[in-house]
C-alpha positions in Angstrom: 0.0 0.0 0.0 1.8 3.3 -1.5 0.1 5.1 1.1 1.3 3.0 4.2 4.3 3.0 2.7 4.9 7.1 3.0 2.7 7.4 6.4 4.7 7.3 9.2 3.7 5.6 12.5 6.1 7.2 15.2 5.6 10.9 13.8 2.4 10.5 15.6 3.6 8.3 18.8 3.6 11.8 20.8 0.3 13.3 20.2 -1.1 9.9 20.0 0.3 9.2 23.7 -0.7 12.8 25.0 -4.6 11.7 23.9 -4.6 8.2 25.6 -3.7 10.3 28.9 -5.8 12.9 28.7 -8.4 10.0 27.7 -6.9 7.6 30.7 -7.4 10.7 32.9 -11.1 11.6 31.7 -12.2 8.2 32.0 -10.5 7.8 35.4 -12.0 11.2 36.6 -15.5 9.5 35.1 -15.3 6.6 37.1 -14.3 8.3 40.2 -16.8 11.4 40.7 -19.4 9.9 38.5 -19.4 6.3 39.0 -20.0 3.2 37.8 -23.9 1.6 36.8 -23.1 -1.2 38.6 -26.3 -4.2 38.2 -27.8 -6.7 40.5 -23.9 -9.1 40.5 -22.4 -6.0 42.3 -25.1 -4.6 44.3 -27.6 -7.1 45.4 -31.0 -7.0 44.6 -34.0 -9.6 44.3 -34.3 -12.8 42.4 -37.6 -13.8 41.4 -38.8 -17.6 39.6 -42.0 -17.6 38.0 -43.8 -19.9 36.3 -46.5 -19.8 33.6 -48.9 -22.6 32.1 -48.0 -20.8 28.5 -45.0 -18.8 28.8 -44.3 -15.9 27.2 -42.2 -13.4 25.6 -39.2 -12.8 27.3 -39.7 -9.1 25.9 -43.1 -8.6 27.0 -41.9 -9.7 31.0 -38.9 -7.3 30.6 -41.7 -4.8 29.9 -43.8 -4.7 32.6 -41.0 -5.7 34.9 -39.5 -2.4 34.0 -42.4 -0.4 34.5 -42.3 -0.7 38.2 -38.7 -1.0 38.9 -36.1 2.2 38.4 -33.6 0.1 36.6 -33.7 -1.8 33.6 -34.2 -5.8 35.0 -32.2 -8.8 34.1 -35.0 -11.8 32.6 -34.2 -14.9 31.2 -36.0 -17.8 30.8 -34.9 -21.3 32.2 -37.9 -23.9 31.3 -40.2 -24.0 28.8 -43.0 -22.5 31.3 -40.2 -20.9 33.7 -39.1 -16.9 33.4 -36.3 -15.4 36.5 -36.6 -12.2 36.9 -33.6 -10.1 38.7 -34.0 -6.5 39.9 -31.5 -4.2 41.7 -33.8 -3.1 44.3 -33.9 -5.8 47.2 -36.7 -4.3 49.4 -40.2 -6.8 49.8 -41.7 -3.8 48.3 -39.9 -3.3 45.4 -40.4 -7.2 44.8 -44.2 -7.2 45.8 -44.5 -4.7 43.2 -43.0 -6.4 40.6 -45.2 -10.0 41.4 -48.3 -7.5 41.7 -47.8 -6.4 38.0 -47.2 -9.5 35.9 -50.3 -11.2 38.2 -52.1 -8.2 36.8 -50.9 -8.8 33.4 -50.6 -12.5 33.3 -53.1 -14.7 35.2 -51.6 -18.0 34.8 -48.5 -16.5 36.7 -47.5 -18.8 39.8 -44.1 -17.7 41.9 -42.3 -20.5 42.4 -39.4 -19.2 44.5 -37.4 -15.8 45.4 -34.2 -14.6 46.8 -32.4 -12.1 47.9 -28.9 -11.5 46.9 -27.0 -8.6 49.4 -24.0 -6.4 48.7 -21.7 -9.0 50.5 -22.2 -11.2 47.0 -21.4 -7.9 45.1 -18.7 -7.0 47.3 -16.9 -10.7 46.8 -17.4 -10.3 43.2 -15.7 -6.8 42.8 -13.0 -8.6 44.5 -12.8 -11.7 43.0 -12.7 -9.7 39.6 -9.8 -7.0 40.7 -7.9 -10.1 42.2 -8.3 -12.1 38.6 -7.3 -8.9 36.6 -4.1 -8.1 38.9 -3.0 -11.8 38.7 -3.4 -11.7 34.9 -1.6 -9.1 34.2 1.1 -10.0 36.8 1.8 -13.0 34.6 1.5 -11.1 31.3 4.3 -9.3 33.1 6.6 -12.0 34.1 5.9 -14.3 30.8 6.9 -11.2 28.1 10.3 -10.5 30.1 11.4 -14.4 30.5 10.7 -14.7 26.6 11.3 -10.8 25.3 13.0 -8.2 27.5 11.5 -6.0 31.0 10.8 -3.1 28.9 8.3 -5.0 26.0 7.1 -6.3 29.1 6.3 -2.8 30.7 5.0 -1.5 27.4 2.4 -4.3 27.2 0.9 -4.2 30.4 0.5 -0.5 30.5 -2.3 -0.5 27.2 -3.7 -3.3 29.0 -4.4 -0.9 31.7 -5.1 1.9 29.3 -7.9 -0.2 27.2 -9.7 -1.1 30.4 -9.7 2.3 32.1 -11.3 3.4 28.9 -13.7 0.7 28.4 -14.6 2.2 32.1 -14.9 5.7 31.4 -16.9 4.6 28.3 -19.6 2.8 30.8 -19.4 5.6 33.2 -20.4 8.5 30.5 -23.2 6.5 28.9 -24.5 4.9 32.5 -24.9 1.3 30.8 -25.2 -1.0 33.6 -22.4 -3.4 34.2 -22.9 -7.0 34.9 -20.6 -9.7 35.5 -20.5 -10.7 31.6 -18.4 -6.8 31.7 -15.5 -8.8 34.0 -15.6 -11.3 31.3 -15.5 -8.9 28.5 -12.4 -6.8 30.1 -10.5 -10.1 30.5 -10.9 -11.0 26.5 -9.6 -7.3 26.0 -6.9 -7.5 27.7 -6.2 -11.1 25.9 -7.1 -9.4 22.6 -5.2 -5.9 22.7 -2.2 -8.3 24.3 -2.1 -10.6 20.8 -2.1 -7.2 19.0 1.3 -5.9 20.8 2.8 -9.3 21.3 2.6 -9.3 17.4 4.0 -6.0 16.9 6.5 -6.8 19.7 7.6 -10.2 18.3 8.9 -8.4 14.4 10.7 -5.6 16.3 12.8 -8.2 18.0 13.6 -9.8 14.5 14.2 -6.6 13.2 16.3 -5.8 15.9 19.4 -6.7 14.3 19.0 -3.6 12.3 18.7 -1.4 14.9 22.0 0.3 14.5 21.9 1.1 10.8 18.3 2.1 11.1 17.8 3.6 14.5 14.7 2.9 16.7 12.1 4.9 15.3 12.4 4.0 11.7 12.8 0.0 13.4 9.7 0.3 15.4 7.5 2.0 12.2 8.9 -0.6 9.6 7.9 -3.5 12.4 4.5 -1.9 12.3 3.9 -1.3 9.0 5.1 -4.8 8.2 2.4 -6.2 10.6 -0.3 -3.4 9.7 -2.7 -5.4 7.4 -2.9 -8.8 9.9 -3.5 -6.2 12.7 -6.4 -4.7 10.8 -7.8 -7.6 9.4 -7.7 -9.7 12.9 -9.7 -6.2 14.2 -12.1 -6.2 11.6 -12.8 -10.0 11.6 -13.3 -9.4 15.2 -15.3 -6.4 14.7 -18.0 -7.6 12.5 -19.4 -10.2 14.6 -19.3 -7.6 18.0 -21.3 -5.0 15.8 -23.7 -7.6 15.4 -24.2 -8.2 18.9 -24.9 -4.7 19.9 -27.5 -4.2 17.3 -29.5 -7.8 18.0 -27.9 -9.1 21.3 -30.2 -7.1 23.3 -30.4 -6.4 27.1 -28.4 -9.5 28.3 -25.4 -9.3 26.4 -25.3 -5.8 26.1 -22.4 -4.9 28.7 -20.3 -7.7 27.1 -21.1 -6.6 23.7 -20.5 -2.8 24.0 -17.5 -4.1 26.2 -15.6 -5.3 23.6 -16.6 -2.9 21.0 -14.9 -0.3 22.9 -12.0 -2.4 23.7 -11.3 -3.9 20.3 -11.0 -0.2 18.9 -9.3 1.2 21.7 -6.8 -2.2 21.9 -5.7 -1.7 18.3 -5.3 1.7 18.4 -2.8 1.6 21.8 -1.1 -1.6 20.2 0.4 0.8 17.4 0.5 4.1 18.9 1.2 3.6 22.9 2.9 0.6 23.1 5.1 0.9 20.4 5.6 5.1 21.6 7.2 3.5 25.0 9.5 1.4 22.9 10.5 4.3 21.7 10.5 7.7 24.0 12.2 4.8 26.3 15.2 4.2 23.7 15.6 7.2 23.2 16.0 8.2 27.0 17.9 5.3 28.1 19.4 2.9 25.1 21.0 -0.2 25.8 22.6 -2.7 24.4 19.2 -6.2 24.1 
């Protein structure tokens, strides 16, 4: 591509690294003072089990379930007569209400069972989650300098960090609620932005023989350019099927889906501009011999 060929990558690297941390810092600023949409995993709630002699639409539950409770509800469907039905609100009341409405709408409706799930669940979870993420990247850390050098290693943990402090901030602004699928979504980001470096990473160690003839910018942009077109078609092939699950996933996948469709063009964009901008603002600071 004549016009790869004459764009160059590390030109950029500095304005493109100034907008991830003004970005990092927005989103962290969200997150902070604004705060997170958290759902039932994370803050308790009520869990309700229903049965119907004809069940219906999932839709039509999520409906009148939602015109009685604040927050949108979580309903799926787990016989062919059986609907559960979880709400963030976990007063008697606020489930009272919501049995009162579908026997009003639905008079076949028998409840079959309820629960109540406290913030202590929620609490373990958060934990759980920030304890899986920490460990993860721990060994992303230990793994890429045993089989490249510290630096790479340093330089792929920190878009890791950057794609899912964004990914945050992106759930903070737009107030989706966040479920557990949204731990399992950051965790395949992190996995999918890491492939992304790894694969830049990996050619600028084979080119590094050419390091002193061609210097480390020019080393880092040819390594990038040489790897541009499987970056962009592993992002688009990745892409296509997550559009599809925003548009027609609906309510239960939703914080998975818009998950990764932040992360996914957030990851490919820090694999060639921040990671590979360390490589090189840290060369240039402090060379040494690999």
């Amino acid at each position: 591509m004549k016009i790869l060929d004459s764009f160059n990558f590390m030109e950029w690297r500095r304005p493109a690294m100034l907008v991830s941390l003004v970005l990092f810092v927005g989103s962290m600023g969200l997150v902070v003072f604004r705060g997170l949409n958290l759902g039932i995993d994370f803050t308790g709630g009520n869990v309700v089990t229903v049965e119907f002699e004809t069940r219906p639409d999932v839709g039509e539950v999520r409906e009148v379930v939602s015109s009685v409770v604040a927050k949108e509800a979580m309903i799926q469907d787990f016989s062919d007569k059986g609907i559960i039905i979880r709400t963030n609100e976990d007063t008697d009341e606020s489930r009272e209400q919501v049995v009162n409405a579908l026997k009003a709408r639905y008079a076949d409706l028998q409840v079959i069972g309820f629960e109540k799930v406290g913030p202590v669940v929620g609490r373990e979870l958060r934990n759980q989650a920030l304890i899986g993420l920490t460990a993860a990247l721990a060994a992303i850390l230990i793994y890429i300098t045993v089989r490249f050098q510290f630096r790479f290693a340093v330089v792929s943990v920190v878009p890791l960090i950057h794609d899912a402090a964004l990914a945050l901030g992106f759930f903070s602004l737009t107030w989706t609620e966040i479920s557990s699928s949204f731990i399992a979504a950051i965790l395949t980001i992190v996995g999918y932005s890491l492939n992304n470096t790894i694969i830049i990473l990996d050619r600028i160690r084979e080119n590094w023989k050419d390091l002193g003839k061609k210097g480390i910018v020019d080393l880092v942009d040819i390594s990038i350019k040489q790897t541009f077109s499987r970056t962009i078609n592993t992002t688009l092939t990745t892409l296509f099927p997550v559009i599809a699950l925003c548009a027609w996933g609906g309510p239960v996948l939703s914080a998975f889906s818009y998950a990764m469709l932040v992360g996914i063009v957030v990851g490919t964009y820090s694999s060639i501009f921040v990671a590979t901008g360390m490589i090189v603002e840290w060369w240039l600071r402090k060379p040494e011999t690999r």
